[in-house]
Rosetta silent file (secondary structure, phi, psi, omega in degrees, C-alpha in Angstrom):
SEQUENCE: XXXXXXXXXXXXXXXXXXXXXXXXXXXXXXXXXXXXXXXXXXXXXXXXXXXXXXXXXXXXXXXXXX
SCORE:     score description
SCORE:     0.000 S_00000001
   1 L     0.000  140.569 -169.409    0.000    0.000    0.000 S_00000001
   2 L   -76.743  121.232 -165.347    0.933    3.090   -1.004 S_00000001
   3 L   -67.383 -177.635  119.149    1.553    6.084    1.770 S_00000001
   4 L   -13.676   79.649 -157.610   -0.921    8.791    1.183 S_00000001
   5 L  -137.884  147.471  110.165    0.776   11.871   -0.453 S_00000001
   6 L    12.370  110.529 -175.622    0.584   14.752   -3.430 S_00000001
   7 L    67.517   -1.142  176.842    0.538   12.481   -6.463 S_00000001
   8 H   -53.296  -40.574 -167.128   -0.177    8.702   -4.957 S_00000001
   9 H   -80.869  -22.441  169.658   -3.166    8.407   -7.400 S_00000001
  10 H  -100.820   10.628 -178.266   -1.230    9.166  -10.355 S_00000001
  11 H   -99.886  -28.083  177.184    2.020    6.657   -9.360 S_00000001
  12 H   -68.713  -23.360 -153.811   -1.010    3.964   -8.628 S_00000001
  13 H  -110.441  -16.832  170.103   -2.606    4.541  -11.778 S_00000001
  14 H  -102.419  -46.199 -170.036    1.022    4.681  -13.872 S_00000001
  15 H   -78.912  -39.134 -161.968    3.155    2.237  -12.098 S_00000001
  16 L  -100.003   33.154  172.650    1.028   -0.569  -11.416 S_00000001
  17 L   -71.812  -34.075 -146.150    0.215   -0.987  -15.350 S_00000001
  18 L  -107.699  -63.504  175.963    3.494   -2.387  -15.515 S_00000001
  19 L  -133.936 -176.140  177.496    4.251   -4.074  -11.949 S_00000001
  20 L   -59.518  138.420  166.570    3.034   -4.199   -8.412 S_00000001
  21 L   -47.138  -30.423  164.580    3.515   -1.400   -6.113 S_00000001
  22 H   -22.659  -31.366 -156.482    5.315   -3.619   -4.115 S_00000001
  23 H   -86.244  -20.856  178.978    7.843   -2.774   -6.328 S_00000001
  24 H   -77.469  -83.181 -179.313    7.796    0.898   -5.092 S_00000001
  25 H   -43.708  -33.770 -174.664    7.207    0.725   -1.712 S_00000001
  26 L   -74.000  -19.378 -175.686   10.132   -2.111   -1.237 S_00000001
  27 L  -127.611  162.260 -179.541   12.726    0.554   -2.554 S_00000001
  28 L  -127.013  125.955 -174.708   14.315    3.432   -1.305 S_00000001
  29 L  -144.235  146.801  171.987   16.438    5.918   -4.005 S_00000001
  30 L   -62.575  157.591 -167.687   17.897    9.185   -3.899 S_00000001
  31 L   -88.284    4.325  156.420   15.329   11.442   -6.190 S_00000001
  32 L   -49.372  -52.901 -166.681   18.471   11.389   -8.821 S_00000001
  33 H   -67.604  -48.802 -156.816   17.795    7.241   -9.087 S_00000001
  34 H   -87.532    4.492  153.139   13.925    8.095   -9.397 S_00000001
  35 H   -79.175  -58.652  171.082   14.285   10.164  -11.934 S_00000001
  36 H   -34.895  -71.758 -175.721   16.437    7.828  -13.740 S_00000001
  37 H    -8.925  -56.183 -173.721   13.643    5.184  -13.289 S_00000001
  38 H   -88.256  -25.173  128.483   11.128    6.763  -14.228 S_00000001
  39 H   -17.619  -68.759 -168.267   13.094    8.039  -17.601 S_00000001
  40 H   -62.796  -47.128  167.651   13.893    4.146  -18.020 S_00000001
  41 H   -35.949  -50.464  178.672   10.021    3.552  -17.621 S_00000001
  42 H   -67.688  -62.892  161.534    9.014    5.774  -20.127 S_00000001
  43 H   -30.860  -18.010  176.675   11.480    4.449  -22.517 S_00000001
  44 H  -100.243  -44.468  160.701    9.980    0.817  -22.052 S_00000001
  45 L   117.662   45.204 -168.926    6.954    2.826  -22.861 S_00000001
  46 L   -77.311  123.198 -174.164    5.201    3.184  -19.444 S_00000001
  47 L  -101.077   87.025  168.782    2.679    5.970  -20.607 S_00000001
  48 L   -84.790   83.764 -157.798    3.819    8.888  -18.970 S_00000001
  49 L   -55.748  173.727  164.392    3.117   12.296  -19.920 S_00000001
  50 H   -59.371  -58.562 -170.286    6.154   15.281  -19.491 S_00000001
  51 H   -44.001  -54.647 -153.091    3.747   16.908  -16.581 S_00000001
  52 H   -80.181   -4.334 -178.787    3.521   13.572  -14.914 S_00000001
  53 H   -76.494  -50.876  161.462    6.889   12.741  -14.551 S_00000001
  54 H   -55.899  -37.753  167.369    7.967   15.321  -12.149 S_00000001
  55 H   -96.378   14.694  120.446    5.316   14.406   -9.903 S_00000001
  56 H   -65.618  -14.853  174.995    6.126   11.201   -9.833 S_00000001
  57 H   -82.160  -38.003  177.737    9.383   11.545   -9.130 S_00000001
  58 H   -62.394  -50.535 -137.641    8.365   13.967   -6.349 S_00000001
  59 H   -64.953  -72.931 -172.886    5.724   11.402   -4.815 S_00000001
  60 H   -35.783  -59.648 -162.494    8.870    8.465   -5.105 S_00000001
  61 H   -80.695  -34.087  168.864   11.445   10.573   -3.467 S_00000001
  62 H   -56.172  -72.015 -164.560    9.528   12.317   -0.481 S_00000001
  63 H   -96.199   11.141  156.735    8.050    9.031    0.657 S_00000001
  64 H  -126.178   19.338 -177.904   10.349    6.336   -0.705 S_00000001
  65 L   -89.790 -135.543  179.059   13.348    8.018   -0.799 S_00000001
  66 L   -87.380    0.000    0.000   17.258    7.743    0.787 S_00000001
């Protein structure tokens, strides 16, 4: 489960297309790695607008990061 933040409903509704949230929650990265990530996501073709990417990255690094 996801915490509760700014942006949770749009990392639930883009990230678990691909895998489980588990997959989130389970890691902790500097918001440098979760940027990468989410870069490598899109490239795999994770459908991710430009807008949505920063606030996913914010959501990932306040509450999973380093």
């Amino acid at each position: 489960m996801l915490i509760d933040g700014p942006g949770v409903e749009l990392v639930r509704k883009k990230c678990s297309l691909c895998h489980d949230l588990d997959h989130i929650t389970g890691t902790r990265q500097r918001r440098e790695e979760w940027a990468d990530t989410v870069k490598v996501m899109i490239r795999r073709g994770a459908p991710i607008a430009p807008e949505e990417e920063a606030v996913i990255v914010d959501y990932c690094a306040k509450y999973y990061g380093k």
